[in-house]
C-alpha positions as a Python dict, from the first residue, in 0.01 Angstrom:
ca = {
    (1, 'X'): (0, 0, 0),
    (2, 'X'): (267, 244, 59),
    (3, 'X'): (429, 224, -288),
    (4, 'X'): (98, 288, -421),
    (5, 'X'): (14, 566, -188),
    (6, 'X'): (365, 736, -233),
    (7, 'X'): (351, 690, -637),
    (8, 'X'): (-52, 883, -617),
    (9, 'X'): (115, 1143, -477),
    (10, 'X'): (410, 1177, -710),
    (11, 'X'): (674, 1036, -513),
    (12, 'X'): (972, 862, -672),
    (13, 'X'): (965, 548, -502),
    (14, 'X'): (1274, 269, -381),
    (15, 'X'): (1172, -86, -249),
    (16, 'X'): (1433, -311, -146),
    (17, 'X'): (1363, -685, -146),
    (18, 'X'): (1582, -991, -79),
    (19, 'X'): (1457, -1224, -382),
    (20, 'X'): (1463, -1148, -770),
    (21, 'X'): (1117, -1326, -780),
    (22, 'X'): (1006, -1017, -586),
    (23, 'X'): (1147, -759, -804),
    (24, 'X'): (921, -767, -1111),
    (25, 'X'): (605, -740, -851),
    (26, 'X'): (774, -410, -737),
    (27, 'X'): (790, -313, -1020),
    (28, 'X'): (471, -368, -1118),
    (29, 'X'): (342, -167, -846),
    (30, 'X'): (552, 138, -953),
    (31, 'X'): (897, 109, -817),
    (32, 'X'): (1144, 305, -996),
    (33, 'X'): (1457, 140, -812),
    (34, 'X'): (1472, -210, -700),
    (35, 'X'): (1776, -268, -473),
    (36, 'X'): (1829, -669, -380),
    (37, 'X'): (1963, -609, 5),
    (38, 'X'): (2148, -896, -6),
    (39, 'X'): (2399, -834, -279),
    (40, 'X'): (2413, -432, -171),
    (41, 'X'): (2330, -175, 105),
    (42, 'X'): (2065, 61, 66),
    (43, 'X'): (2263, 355, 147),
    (44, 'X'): (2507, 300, -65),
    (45, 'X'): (2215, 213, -353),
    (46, 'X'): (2122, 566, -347),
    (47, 'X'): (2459, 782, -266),
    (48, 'X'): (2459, 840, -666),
    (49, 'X'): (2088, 1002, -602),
    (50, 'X'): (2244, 1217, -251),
    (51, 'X'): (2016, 1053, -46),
    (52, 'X'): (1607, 1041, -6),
    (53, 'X'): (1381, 1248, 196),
    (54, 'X'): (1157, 952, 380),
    (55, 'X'): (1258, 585, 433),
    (56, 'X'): (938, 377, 622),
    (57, 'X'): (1169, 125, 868),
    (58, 'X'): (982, -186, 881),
    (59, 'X'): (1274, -425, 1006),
    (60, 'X'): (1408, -204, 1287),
    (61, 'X'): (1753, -351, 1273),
    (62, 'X'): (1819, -197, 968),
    (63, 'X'): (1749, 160, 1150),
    (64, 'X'): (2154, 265, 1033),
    (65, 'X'): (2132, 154, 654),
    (66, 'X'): (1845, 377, 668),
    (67, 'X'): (1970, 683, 845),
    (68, 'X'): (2240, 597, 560),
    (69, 'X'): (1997, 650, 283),
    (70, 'X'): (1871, 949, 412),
    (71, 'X'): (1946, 1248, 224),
    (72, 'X'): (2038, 1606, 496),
    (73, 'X'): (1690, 1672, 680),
    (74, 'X'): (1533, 1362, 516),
    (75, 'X'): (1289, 1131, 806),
    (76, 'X'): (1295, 761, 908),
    (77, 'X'): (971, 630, 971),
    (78, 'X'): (985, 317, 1220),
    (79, 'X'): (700, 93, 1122),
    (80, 'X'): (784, -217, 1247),
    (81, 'X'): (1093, -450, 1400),
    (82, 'X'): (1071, -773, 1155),
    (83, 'X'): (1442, -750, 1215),
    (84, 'X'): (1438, -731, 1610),
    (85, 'X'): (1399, -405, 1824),
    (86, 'X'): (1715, -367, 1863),
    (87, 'X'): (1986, -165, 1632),
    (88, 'X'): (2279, 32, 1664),
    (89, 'X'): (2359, 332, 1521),
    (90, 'X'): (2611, 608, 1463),
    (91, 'X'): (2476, 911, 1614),
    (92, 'X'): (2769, 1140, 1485),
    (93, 'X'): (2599, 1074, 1141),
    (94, 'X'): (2246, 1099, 1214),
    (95, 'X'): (2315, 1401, 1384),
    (96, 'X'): (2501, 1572, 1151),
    (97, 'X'): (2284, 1454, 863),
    (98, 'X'): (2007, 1603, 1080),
    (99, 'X'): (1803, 1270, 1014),
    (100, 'X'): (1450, 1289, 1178),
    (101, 'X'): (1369, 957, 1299),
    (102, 'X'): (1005, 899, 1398),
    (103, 'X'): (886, 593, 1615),
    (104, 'X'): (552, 400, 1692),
    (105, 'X'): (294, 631, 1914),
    (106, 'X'): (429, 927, 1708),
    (107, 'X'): (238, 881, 1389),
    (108, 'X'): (-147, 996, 1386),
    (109, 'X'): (-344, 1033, 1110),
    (110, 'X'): (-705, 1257, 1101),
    (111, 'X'): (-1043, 1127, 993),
    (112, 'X'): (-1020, 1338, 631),
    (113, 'X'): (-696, 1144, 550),
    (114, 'X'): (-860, 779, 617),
    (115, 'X'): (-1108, 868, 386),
    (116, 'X'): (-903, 971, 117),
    (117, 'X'): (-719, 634, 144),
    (118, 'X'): (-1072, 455, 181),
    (119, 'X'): (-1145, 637, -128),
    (120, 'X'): (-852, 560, -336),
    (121, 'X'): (-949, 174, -241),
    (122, 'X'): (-1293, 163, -364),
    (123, 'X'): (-1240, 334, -680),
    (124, 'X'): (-947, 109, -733),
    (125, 'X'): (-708, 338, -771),
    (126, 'X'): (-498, 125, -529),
    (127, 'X'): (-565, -205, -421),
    (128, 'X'): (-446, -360, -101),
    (129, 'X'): (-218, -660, -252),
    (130, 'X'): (-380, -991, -90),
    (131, 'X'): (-107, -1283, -96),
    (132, 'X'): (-373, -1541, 57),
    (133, 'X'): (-650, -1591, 231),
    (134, 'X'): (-688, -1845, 471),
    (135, 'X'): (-883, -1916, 787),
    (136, 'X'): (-778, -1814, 1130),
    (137, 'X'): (-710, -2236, 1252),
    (138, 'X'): (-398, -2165, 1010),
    (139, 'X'): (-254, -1887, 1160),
    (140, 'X'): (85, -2060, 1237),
    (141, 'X'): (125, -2166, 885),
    (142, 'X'): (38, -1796, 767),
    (143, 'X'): (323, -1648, 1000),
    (144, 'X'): (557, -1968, 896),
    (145, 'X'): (492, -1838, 509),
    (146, 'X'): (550, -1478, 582),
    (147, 'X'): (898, -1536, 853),
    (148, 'X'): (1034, -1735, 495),
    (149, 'X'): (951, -1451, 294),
    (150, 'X'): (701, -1736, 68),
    (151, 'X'): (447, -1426, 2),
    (152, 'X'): (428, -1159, -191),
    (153, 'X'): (146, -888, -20),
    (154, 'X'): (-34, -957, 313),
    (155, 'X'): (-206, -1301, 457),
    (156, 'X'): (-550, -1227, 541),
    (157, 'X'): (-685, -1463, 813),
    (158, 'X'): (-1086, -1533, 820),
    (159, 'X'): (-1290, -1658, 1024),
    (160, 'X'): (-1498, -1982, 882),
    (161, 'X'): (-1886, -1989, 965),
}
């Protein structure tokens, strides 16, 4: 959702993914740069493009690679720890880069906004990409599929009347 959300409002979007089967989907979605984190570093990806003013953290650990890809003044969002919640980083550089890092409990959103996104969704502008759906009983298997990186979007669990 947020490459579709940042590419609706112009943005000039990078995804980073650890499998080639995963870049052509990114791509599909709107990605302009793919960067495979396993055969290169996301902050030295974009040095040739002096950095980038947002980066949404979803592994946590990574929290340095993307103070790293920050361009002076640009903003970490921390969305999630898939990596752990813990990570060090070089302070001297995020300070003098003048990185803005926000964390969870920071981030609020107003009614209006929801509503645009709700919007977007039912006129299909964006769609929420829907790897499986399966019911609740299979949870384990569902969290099993997304630890091995087997799915490409979000596992949506149901319960079965």
């Amino acid at each position: 959702m947020a490459i579709q959300l940042a590419k609706q409002a112009g943005a000039w979007v990078i995804a980073t993914t650890g499998s080639e089967a995963k870049t052509n989907e990114l791509r599909r979605l709107g990605v302009d740069m793919v960067v495979n984190y396993k055969e290169q570093s996301v902050g030295q990806a974009v040095h040739s493009i002096s950095g980038v003013n947002l980066v949404l953290e979803l592994v946590g650990a990574t929290l340095q690679e993307s103070i790293e890809a920050c361009a002076n003044e640009g903003r970490v969002v921390l969305i999630g720890n898939l990596g752990g919640q813990k990570s060090t980083v070089d302070t001297q550089a995020w300070r003098l880069k003048r990185v803005n890092v926000l964390g969870g409990g920071v981030m609020h959103t107003t009614p209006e906004n929801e509503w645009q996104v709700l919007n977007l969704i039912a006129r299909k502008t964006i769609q929420p990409l829907i790897a499986e759906v399966l019911p609740v009983e299979r949870a384990a298997e569902a969290h099993r599929k997304l630890a091995n990186h087997e799915v490409i979007g979000k596992i949506v669990l149901v319960h079965e009347k």
